[in-house]
C-alpha positions as CSV (number, residue, x, y, z in Angstrom):
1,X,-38.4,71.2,-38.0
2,X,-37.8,70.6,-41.7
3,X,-36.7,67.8,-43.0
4,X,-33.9,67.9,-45.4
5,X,-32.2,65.9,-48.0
6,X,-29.0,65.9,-46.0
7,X,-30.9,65.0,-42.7
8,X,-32.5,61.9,-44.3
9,X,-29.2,61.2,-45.7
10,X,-27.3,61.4,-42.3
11,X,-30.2,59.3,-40.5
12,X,-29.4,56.7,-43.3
13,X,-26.0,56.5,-43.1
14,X,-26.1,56.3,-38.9
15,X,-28.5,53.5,-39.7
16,X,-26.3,51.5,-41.9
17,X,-23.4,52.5,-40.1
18,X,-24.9,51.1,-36.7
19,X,-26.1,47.8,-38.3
20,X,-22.6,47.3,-39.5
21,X,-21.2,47.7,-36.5
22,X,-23.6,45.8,-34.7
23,X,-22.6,42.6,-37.2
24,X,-18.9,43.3,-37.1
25,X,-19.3,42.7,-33.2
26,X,-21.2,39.7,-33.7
27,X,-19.1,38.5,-36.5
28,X,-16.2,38.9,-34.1
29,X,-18.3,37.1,-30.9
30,X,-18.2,33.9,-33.8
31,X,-14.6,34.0,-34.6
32,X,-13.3,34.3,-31.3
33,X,-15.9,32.9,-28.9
34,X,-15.6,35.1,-26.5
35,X,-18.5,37.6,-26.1
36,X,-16.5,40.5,-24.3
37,X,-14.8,42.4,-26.8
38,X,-14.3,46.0,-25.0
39,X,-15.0,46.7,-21.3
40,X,-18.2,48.4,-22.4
41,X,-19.0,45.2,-23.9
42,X,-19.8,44.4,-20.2
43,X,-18.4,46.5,-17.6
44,X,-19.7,44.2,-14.3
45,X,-19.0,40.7,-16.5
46,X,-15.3,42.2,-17.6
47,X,-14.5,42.9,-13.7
48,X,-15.8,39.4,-12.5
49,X,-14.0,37.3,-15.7
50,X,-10.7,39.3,-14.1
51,X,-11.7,38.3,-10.9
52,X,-11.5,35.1,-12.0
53,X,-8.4,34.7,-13.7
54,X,-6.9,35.5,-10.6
55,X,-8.7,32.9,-8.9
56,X,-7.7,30.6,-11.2
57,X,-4.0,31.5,-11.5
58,X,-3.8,31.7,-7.2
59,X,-5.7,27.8,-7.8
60,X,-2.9,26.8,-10.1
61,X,0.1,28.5,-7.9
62,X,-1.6,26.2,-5.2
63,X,-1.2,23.0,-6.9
64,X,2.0,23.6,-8.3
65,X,3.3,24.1,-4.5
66,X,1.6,21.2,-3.8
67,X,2.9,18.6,-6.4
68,X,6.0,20.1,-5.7
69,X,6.0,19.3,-1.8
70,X,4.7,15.9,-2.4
71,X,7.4,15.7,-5.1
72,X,9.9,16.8,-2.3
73,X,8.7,14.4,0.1
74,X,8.3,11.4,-2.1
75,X,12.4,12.4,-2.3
76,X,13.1,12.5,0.9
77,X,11.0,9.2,2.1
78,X,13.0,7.3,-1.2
79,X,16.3,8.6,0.9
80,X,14.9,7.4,4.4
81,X,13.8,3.8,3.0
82,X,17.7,3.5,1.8
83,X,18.5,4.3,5.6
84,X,16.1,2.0,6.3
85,X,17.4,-0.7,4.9
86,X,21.1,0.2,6.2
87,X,20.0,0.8,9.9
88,X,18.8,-2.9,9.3
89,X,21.8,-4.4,8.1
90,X,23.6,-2.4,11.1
91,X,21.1,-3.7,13.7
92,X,22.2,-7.7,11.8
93,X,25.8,-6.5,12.5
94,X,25.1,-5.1,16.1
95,X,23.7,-8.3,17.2
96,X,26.4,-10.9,15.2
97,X,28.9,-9.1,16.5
98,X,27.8,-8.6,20.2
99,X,28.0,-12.1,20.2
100,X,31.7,-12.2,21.8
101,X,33.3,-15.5,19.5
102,X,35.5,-13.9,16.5
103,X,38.3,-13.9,15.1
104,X,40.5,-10.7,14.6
105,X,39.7,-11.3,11.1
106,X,35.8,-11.3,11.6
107,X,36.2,-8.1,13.6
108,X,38.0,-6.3,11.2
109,X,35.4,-7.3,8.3
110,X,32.6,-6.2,10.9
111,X,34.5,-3.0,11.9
112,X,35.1,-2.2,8.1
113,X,31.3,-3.0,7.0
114,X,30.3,-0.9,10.1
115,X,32.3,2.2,8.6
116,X,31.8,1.6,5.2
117,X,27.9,2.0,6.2
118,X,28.4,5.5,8.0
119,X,30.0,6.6,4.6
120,X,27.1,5.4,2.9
121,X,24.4,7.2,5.2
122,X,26.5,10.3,4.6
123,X,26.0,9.8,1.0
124,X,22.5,9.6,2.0
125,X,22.4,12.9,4.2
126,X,23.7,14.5,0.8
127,X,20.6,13.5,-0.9
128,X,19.6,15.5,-3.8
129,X,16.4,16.6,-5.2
130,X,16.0,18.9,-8.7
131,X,19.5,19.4,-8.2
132,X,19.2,20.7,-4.0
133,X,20.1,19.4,-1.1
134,X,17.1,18.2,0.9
135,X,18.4,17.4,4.5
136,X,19.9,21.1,4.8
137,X,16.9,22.7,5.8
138,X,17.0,26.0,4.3
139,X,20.5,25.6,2.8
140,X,19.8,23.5,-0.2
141,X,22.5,25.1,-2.6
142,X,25.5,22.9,-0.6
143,X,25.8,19.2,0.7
144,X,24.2,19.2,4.1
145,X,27.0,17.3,5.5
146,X,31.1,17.3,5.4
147,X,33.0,15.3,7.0
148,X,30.2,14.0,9.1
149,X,29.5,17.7,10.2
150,X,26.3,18.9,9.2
151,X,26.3,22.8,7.6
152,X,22.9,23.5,7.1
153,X,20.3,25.3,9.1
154,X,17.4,23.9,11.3
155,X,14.9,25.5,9.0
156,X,12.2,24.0,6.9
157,X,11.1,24.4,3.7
158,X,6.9,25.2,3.5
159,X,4.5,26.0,0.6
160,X,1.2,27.7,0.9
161,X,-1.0,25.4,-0.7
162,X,-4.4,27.4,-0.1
163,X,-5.6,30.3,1.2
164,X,-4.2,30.6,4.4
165,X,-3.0,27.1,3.9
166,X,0.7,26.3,4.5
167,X,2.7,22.7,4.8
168,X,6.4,22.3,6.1
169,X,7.5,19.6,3.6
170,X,11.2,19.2,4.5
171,X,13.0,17.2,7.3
172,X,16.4,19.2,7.8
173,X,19.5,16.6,8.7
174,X,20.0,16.9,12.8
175,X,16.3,16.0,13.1
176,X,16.8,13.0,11.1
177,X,20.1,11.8,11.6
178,X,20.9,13.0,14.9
179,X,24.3,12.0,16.4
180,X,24.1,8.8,14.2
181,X,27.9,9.5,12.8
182,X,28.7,10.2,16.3
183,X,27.0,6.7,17.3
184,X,28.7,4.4,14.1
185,X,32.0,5.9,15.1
186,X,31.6,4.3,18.4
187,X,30.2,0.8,17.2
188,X,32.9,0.4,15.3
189,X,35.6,1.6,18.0
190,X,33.5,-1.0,20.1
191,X,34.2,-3.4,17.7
192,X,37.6,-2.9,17.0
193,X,39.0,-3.5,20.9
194,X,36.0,-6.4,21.2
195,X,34.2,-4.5,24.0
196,X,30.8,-6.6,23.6
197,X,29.1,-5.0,26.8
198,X,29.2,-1.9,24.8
199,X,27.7,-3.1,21.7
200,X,25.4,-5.2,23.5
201,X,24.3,-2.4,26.1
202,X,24.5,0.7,23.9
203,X,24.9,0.4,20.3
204,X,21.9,-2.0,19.7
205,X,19.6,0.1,21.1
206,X,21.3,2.9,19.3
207,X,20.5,2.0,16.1
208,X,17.0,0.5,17.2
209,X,16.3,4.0,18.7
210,X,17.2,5.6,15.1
211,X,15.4,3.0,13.3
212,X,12.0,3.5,15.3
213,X,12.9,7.3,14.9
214,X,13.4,7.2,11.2
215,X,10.3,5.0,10.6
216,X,8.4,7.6,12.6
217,X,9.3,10.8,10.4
218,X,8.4,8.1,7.2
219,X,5.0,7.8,8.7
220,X,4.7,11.8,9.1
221,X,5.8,11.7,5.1
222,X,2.8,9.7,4.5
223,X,0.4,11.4,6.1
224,X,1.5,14.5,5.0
225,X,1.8,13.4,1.0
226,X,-2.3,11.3,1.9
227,X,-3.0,15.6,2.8
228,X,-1.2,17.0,-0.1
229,X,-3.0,14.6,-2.7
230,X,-6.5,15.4,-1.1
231,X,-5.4,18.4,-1.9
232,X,-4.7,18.5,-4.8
233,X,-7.9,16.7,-5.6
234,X,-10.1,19.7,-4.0
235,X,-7.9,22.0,-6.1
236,X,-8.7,20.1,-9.4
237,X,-12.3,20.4,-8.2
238,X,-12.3,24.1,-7.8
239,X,-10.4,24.6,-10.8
240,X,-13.4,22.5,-12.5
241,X,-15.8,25.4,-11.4
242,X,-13.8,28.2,-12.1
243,X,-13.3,27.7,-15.2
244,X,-16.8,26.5,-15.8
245,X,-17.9,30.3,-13.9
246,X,-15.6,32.3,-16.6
247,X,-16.8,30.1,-19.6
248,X,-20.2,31.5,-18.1
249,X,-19.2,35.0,-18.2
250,X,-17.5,35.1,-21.4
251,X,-17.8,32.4,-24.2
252,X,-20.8,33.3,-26.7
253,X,-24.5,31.9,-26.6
254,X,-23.4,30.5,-30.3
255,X,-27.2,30.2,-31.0
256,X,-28.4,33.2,-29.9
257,X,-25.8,35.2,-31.6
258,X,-26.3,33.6,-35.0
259,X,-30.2,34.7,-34.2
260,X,-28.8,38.3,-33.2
261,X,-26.7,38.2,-36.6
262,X,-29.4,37.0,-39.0
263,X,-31.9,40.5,-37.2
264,X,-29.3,42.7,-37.8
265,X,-28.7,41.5,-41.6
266,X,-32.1,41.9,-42.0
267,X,-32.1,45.3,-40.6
268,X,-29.0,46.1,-42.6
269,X,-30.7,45.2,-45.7
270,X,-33.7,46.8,-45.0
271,X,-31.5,50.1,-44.6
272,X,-29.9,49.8,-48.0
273,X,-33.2,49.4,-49.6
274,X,-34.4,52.1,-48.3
275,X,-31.7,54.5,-49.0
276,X,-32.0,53.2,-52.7
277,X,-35.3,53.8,-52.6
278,X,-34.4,57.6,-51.1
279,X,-31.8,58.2,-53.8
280,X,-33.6,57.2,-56.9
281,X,-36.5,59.7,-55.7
282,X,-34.2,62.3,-54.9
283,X,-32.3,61.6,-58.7
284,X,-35.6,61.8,-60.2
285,X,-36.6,65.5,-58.7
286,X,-33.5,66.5,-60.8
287,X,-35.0,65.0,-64.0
């Protein structure tokens, strides 16, 4: 095969061209810090780096269910520790006025305090949370009660919090507040004509019964907000590693590349030279 002017030539300029690409690559590995450019950059590391920005964005739609649900349920445990605090102050009422010595006067005070509560846990049914109802199940758009008739479903909200991991992390309002309207209306009918058997006999342990109830389902919010933030925790974790895995996969050896870089100057040098060297031999033969 002969070797030509122009083939020399051509071998030079594929030379240079190569080492300049090589250091435009590198040059862009140091700018950006990533060391996949193009898929052919790294076909296998390009398909596990995607891999893993999907695990990372499922990790991140997990906690973001999660501090919502615990969110939810720090709501709805703020709401039952107002109705708390007014099934207490019923059960003071229940037992002053069971007593059986007052005066119309007292009665009416205890029968208007007695519906003046059942307004107030009403109030507290109607609950809102991020601007939705969170004692009407799945129907969060509208109060979940009027007129002390509740118009939401019996569903419950849930969030998938890990693979294959779901939580139910709302209390819709018959499972919390039962017949309780139904109960105050009573008590305070009770009160009204001064039949003490009845408050004595049945609307005491009414409102004890609801109390015990309520303070059950605030215990179930605990345990299930102690799970959540465990949770959440693990998440954190995992997110920890995945992000450390992808850093492995894509973020430049700074070092080495700067290494890589300094060759492949060399080499590029060593090309110019050399075709200088070619071209004043080749100007000379025209001399």
């Amino acid at each position: 095969m002969r070797i030509t002017e122009k083939v020399i030539n051509n071998s030079l300029t594929r030379n240079i061209s190569s080492a300049m690409r090589r250091m435009d690559k590198q040059y862009t590995q140091l700018s950006t810090g990533k060391r996949i450019q193009l898929p052919s950059d790294d076909p296998v590391g390009l398909i596990t780096s995607l891999r893993m920005y999907d695990s990372i964005r499922q990790n991140e739609r997990y906690k973001t269910n999660s501090e919502t649900a615990i969110s939810w349920l720090e709501a709805t445990d703020a709401a039952l520790n107002e109705l708390t605090s007014v099934l207490n102050r019923l059960t003071e009422l229940a037992v002053a006025a069971a007593n059986g010595i007052h005066t119309e006067d007292s009665r009416q005070a205890y029968e208007d305090e007695i519906r003046q509560l059942r307004e107030h846990v009403q109030q507290i049914a109607n609950t809102q949370h991020e601007q939705r109802y969170i004692f009407g199940g799945q129907q969060t758009k509208k109060p979940a009660y009027e007129n002390f008739i509740y118009q939401g479903d019996s569903n419950r909200l849930t969030a998938e919090i890990g693979g294959g991991s779901t939580i139910d992390f709302s209390y819709y309002g018959e499972e919390i507040f039962r017949d309780i309207f139904q109960q105050l209306e009573d008590f305070a009918n009770h009160v009204d004509v001064g039949d003490y058997d009845a408050i004595t006999e049945v609307d005491i342990d009414n409102i004890r019964n609801q109390l015990i109830h309520v303070l059950n389902i605030r215990s179930e919010i605990g345990a299930k907000v102690n799970r959540l933030e465990k949770n959440n925790s693990r998440l954190e974790l995992l997110g920890v590693q995945y992000e450390s895995l992808l850093s492995k996969i894509e973020d430049v050896d700074y070092a080495e590349v700067v290494m890589q870089l300094k060759m492949q100057e060399t080499v590029y040098q060593a090309a110019l030279g050399a075709g200088a060297r070619i071209m004043q031999t080749t100007l000379l033969n025209y001399l």
